[in-house]
Structures are given as C-alpha cells and as structure tokens.
DSSP file (Angstrom, degrees, kcal/mol; ACC not computed):
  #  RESIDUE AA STRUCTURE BP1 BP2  ACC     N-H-->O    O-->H-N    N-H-->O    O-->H-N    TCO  KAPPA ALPHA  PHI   PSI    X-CA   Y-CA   Z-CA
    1    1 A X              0   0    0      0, 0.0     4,-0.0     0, 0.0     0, 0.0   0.000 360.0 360.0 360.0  -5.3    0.0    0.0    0.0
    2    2 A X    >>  +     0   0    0      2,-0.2     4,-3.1     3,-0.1     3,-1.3   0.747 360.0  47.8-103.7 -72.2    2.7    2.2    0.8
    3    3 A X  H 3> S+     0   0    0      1,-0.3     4,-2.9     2,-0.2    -1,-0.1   0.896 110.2  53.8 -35.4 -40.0    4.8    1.6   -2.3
    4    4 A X  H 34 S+     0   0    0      2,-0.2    -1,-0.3     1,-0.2     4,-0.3   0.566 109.5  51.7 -90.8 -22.2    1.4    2.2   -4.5
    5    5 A X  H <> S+     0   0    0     -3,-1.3     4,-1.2     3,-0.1    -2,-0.2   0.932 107.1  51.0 -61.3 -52.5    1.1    5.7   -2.5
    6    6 A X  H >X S+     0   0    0     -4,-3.1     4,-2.1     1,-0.2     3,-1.1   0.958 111.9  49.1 -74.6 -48.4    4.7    6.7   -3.3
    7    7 A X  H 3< S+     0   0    0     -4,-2.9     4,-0.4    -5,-0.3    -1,-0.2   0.744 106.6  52.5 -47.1 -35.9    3.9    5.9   -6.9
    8    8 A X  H 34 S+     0   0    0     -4,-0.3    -1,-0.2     1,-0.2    -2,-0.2   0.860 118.5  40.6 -67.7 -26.5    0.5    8.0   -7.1
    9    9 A X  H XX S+     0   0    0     -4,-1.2     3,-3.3    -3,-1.1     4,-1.8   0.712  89.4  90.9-106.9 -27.4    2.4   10.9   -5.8
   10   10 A X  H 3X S+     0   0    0     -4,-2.1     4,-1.8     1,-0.3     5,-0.2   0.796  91.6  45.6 -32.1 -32.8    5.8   10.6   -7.7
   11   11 A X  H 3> S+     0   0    0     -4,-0.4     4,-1.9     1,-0.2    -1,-0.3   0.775 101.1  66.4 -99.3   1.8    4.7   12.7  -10.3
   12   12 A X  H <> S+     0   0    0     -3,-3.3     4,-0.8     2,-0.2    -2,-0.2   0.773 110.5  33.8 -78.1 -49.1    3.3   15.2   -8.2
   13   13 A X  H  X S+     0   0    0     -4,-1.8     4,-2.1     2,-0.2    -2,-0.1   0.710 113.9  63.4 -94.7 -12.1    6.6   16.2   -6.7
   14   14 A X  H >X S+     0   0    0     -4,-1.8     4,-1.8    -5,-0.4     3,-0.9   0.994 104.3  46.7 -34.0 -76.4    8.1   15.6   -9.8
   15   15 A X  H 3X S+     0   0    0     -4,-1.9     4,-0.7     1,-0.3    -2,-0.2   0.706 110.0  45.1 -30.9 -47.7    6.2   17.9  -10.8
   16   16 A X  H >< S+     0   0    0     -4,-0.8     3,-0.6     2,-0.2    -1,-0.3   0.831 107.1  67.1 -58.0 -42.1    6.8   20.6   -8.0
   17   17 A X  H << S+     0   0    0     -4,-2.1    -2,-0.3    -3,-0.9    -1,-0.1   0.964 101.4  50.0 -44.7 -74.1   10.6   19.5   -8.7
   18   18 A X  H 3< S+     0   0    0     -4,-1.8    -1,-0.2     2,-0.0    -2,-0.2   0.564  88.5 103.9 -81.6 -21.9   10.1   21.2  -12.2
   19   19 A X  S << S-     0   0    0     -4,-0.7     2,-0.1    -3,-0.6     5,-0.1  -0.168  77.6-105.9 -85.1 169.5    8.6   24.6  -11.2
   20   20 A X    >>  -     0   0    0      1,-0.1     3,-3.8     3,-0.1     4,-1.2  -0.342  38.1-105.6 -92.1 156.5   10.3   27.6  -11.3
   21   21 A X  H >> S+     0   0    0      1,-0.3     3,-4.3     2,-0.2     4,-3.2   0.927 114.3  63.4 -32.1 -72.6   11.2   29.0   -7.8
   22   22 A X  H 34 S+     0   0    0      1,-0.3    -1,-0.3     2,-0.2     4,-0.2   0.567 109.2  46.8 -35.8 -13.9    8.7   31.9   -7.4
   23   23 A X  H <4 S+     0   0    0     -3,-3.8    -1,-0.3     2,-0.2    -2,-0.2   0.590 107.2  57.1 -70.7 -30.0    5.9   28.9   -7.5
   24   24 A X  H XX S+     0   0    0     -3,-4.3     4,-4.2    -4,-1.2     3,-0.8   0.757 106.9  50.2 -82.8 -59.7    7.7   27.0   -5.2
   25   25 A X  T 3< S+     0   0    0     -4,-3.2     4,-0.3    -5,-0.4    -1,-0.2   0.787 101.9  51.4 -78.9  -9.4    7.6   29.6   -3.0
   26   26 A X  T 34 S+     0   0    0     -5,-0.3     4,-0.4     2,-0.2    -1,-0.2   0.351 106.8  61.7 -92.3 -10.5    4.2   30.6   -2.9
   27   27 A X  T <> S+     0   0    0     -3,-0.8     4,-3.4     2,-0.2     3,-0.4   0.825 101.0  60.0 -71.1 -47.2    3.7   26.7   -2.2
   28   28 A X  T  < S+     0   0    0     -4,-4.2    47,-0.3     1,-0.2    -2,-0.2   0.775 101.1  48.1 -33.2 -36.1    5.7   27.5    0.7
   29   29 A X  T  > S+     0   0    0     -4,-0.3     4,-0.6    -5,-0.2     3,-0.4   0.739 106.9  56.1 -97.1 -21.1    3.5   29.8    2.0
   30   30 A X  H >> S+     0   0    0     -4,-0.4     3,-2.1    -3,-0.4     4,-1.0   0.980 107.4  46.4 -49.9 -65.9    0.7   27.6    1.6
   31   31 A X  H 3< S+     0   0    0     -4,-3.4    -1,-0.2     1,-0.3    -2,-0.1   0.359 105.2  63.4 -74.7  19.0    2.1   24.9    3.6
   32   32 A X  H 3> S+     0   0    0     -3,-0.4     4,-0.7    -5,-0.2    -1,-0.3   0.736 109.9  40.8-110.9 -22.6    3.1   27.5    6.2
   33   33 A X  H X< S+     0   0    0     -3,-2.1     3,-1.5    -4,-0.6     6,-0.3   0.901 115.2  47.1 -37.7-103.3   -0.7   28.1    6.5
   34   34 A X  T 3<>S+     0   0    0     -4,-1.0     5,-2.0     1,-0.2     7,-0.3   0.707 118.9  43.5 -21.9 -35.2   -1.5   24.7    6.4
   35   35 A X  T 345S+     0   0    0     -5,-0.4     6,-1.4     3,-0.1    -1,-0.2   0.915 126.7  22.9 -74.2 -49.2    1.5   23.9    9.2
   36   36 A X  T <X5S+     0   0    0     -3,-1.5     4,-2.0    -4,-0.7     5,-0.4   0.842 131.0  30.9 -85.9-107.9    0.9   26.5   11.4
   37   37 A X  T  45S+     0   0    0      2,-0.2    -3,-0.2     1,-0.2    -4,-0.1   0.707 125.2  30.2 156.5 -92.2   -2.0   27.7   11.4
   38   38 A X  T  45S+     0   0    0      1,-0.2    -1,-0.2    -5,-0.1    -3,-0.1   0.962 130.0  17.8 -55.4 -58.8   -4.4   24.4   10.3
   39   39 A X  T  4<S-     0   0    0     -5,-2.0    -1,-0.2    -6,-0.3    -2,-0.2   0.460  85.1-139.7 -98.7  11.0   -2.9   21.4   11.5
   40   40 A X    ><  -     0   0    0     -4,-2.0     3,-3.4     1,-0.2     4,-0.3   0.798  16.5-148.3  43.3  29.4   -0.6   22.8   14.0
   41   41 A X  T 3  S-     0   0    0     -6,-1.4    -1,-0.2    -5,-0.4    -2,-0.1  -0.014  74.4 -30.6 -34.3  81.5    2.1   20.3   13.0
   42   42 A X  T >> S+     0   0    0     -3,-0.2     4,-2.9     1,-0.1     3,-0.7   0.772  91.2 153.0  80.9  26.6    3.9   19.9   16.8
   43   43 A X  H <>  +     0   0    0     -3,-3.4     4,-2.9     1,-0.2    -2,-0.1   0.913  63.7  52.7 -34.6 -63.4    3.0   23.2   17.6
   44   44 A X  H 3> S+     0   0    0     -4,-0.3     4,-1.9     1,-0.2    -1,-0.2   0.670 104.6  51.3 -42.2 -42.7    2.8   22.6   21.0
   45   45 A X  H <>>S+     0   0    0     -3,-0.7     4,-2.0     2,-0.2     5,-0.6   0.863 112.3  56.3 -80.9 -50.3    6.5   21.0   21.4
   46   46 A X  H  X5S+     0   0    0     -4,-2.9     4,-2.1     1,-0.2     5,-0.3   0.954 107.3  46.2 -60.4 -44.7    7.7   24.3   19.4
   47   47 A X  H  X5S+     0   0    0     -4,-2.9     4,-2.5     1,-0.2    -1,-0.2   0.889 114.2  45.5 -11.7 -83.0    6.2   26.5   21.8
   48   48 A X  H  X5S+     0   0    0     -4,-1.9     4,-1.2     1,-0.2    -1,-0.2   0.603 115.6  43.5 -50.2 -37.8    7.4   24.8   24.6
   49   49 A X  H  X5S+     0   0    0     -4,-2.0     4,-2.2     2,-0.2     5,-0.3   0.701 114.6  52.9 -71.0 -34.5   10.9   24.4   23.4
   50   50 A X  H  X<S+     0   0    0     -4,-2.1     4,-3.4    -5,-0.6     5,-0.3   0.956 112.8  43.7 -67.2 -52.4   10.9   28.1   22.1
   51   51 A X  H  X S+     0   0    0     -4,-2.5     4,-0.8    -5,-0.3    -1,-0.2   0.914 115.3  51.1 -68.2 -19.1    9.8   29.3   25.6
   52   52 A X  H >< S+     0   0    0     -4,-1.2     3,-0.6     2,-0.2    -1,-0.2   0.956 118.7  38.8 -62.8 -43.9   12.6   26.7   27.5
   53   53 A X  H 3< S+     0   0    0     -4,-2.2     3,-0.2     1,-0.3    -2,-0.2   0.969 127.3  33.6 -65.1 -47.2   15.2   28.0   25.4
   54   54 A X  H ><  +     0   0    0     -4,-3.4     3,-3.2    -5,-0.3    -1,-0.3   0.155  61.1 149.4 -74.3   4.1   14.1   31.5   25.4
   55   55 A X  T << S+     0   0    0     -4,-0.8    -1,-0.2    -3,-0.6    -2,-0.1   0.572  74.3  64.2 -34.0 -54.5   12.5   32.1   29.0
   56   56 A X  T 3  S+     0   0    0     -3,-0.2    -1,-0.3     2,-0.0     2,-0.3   0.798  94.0  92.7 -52.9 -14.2   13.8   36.2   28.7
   57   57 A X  S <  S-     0   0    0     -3,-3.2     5,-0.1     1,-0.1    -3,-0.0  -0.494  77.9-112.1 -99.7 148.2   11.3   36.5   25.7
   58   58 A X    >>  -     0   0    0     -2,-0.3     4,-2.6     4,-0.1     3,-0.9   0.018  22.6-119.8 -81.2 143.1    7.5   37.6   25.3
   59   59 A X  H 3> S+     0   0    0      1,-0.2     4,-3.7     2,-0.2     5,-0.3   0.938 122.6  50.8 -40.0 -50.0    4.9   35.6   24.5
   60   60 A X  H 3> S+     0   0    0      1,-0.2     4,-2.0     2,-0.2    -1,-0.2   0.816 114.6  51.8 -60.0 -32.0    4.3   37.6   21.7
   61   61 A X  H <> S+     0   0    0     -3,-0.9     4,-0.7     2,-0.2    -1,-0.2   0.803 106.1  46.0 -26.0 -67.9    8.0   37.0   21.1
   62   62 A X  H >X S+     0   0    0     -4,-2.6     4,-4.2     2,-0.2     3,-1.4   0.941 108.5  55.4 -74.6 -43.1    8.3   33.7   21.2
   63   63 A X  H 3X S+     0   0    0     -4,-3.7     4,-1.0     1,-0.3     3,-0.4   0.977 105.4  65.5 -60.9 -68.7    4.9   33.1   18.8
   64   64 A X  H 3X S+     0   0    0     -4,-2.0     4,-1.7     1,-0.3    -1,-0.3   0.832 106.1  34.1 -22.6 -37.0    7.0   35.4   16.3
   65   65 A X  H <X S+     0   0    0     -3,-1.4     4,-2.2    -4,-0.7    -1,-0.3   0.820 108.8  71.7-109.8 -13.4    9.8   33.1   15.8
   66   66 A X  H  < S+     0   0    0     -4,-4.2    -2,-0.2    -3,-0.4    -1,-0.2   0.846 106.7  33.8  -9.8 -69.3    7.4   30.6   16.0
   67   67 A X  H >X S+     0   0    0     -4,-1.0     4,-3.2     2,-0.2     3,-1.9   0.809 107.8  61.9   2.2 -85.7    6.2   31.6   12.8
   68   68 A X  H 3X S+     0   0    0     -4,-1.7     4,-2.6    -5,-0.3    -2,-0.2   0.843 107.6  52.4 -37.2 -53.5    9.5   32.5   11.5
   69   69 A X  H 3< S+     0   0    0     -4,-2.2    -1,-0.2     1,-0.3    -2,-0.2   0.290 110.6  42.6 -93.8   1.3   10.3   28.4   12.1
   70   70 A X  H <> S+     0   0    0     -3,-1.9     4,-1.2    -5,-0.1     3,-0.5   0.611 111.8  57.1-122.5 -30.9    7.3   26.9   10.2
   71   71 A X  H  X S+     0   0    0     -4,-3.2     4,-1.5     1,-0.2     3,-0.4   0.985 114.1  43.4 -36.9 -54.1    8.0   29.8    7.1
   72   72 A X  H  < S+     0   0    0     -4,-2.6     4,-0.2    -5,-0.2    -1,-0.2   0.514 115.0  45.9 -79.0   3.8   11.5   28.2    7.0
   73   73 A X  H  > S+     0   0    0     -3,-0.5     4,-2.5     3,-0.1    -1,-0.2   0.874 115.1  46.2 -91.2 -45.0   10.1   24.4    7.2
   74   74 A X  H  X S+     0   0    0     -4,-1.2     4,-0.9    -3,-0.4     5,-0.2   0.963 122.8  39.9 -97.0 -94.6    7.4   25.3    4.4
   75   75 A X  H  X S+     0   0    0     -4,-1.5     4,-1.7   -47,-0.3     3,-0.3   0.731 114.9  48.6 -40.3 -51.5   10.6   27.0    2.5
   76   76 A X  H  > S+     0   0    0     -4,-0.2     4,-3.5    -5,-0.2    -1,-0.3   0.991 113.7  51.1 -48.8 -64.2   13.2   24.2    3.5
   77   77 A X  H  X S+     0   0    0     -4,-2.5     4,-1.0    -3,-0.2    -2,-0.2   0.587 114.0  46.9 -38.5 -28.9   10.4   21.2    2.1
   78   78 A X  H  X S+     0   0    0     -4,-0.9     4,-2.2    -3,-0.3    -1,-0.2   0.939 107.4  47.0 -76.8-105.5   10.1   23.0   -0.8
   79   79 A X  H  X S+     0   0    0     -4,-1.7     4,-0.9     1,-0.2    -2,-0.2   0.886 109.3  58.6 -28.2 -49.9   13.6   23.7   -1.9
   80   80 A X  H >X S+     0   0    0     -4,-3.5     3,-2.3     2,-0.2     4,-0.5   0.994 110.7  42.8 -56.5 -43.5   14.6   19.7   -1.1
   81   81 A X  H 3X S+     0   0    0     -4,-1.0     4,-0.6     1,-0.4    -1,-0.2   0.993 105.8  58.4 -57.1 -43.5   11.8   18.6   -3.7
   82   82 A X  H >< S+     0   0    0     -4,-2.2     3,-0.7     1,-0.3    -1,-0.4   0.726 101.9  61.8 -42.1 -28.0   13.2   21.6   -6.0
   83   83 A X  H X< S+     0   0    0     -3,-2.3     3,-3.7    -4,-0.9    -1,-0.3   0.992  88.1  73.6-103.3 -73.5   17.0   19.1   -5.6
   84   84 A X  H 3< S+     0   0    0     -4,-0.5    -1,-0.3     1,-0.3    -2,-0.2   0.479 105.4  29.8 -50.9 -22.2   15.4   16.1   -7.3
   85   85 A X  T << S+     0   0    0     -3,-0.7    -1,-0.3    -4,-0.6    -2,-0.2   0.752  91.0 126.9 -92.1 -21.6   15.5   17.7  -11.0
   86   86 A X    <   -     0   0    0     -3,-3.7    -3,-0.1    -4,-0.3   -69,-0.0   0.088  52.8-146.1 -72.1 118.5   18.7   19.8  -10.1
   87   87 A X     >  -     0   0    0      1,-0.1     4,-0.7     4,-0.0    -1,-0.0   0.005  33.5 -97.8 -67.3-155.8   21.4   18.9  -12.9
   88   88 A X  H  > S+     0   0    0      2,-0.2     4,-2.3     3,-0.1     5,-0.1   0.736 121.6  57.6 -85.6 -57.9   25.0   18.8  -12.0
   89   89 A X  H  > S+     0   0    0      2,-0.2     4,-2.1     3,-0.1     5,-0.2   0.971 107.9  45.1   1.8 -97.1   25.3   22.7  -13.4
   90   90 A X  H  > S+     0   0    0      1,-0.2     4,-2.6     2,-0.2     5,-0.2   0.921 108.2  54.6 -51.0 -62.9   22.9   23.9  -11.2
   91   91 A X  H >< S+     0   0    0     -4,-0.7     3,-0.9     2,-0.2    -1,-0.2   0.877 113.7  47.3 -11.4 -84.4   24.5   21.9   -8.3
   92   92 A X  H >< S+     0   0    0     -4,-2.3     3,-3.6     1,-0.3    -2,-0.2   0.917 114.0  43.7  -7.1 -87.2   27.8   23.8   -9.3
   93   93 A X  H 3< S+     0   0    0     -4,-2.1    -1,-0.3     1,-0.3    -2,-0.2   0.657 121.0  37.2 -72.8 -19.1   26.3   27.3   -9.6
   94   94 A X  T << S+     0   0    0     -4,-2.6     2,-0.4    -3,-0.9    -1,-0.3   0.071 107.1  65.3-117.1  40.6   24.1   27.2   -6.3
   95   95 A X    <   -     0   0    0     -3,-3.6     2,-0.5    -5,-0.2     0, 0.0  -0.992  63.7-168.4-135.9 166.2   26.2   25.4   -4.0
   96   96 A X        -     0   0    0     -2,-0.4     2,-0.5     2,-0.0    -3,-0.0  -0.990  20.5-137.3-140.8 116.2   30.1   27.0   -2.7
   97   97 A X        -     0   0    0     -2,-0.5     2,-0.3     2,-0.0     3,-0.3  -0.608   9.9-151.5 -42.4 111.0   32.5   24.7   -0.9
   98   98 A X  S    S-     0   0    0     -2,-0.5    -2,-0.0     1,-0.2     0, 0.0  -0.956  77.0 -10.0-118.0 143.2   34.7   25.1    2.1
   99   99 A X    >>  +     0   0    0     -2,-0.3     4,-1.9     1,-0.1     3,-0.8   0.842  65.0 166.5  45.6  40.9   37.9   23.2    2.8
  100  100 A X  H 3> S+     0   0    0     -3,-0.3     4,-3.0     1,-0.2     5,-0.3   0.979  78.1  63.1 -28.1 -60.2   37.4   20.7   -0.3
  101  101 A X  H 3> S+     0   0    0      1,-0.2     4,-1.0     2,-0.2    -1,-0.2   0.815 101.9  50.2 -55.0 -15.4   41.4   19.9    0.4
  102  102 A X  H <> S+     0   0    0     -3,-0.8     4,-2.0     2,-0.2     5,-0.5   0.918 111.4  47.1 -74.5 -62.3   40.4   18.4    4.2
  103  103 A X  H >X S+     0   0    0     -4,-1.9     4,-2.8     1,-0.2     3,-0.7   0.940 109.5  52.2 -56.2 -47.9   37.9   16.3    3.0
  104  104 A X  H 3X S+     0   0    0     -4,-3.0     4,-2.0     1,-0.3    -1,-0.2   0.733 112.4  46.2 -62.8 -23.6   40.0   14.9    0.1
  105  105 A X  H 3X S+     0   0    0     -4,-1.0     4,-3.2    -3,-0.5    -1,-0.3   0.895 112.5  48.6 -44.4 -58.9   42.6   14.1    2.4
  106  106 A X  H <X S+     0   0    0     -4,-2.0     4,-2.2    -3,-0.7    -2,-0.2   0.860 108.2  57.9 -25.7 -63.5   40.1   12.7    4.6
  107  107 A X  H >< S+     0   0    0     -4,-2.8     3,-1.9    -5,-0.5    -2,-0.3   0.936 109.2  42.5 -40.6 -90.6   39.1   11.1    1.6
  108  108 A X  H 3< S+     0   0    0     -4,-2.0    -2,-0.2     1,-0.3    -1,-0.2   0.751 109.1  53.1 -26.6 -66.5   42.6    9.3    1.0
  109  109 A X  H 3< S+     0   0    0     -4,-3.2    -1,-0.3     2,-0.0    -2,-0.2   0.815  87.5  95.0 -56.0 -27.9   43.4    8.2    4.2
  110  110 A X  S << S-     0   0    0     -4,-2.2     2,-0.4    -3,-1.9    -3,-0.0   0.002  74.2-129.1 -72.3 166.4   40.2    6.4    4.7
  111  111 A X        -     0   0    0      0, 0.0     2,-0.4     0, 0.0    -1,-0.1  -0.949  17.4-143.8-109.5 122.6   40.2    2.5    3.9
  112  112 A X              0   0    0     -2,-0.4     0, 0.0     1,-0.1     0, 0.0  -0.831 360.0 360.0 -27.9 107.4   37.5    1.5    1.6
  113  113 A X              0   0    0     -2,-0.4    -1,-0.1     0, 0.0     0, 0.0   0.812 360.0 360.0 -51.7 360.0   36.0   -2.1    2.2
C-alpha cells in the first residue's frame, strides 16, 4: 500500500521539482498556513521548546519566531523537492564549498571495504 502511495504521488513532486522557484515559494506559503495555522504540525513541542530556550522573551516573542520556524520548514520542504530535478550545473552554480582539500585528504586516508 505504501509503495502504491509513493507511486501516485511521484509525479506530483516531480512535478513541483520542475517549477520555477517563485511557484515554489508561494507553495511554501501555503504549507506554512496549512503547518501553522491548520494542522498545528507539533505546535505545541515548538512552543514549549521556544519558551525553554528562550525564558527572557515575550509571548508575543516567542509566537514570532514561531512563525518565522514553520515559514523556513514550508521553505526548506520545498527547496529539497526543487534538488530532485537539479542537474549537475545547477548543483555547481548554487552550491560553494569550504575546505574541499580536508575532505580529500580525509578522503585518501580512509580505507575502503
């Protein structure tokens, strides 16, 4: 059942995969509705974790990055589908390295099974 789910919906985030950002993002802001706002996706645990971490900060405060953290969820979900189409190019041109030469070293020494 599961497998025949992931199939019905494959072309659906294909599809999302394909669109150009600015669509992508206005799906984002849908599912930041829909997170927040409808279902309350773990609301509760963010809350609570916001106000442990944060104790000096205001209710009003705290629901503010509240917010802010299911806009960047909505916006993160989003982006990953946006990866599956991503050529090797595009890879290239939106991603920047640091300290390549550590890892390839890293790389070197390691043993392969």
């Amino acid at each position: 059942m599961r497998a025949l789910a992931f199939y019905l919906s494959l072309p659906f985030i294909y599809g999302i995969s394909l669109s150009p950002f600015f669509i992508l993002y206005r799906i984002s802001d849908f599912l930041f509705v829909i997170m927040y706002y409808v279902v309350g996706y773990r609301k509760k645990t963010v809350l609570t974790n916001l106000r442990n971490s944060f104790p000096e900060k205001s209710e009003t405060e705290i629901k503010k990055i509240a917010r802010q953290y299911y806009a960047y969820l909505g916006d993160l979900l989003v982006e990953t589908l946006k990866t599956i189409t991503w050529t090797e190019k595009v890879v290239k041109k939106r991603t920047k390295f640091y300290n390549v030469e550590i890892l390839n070293e890293l790389f070197e020494k390691t043993e392969v099974f």
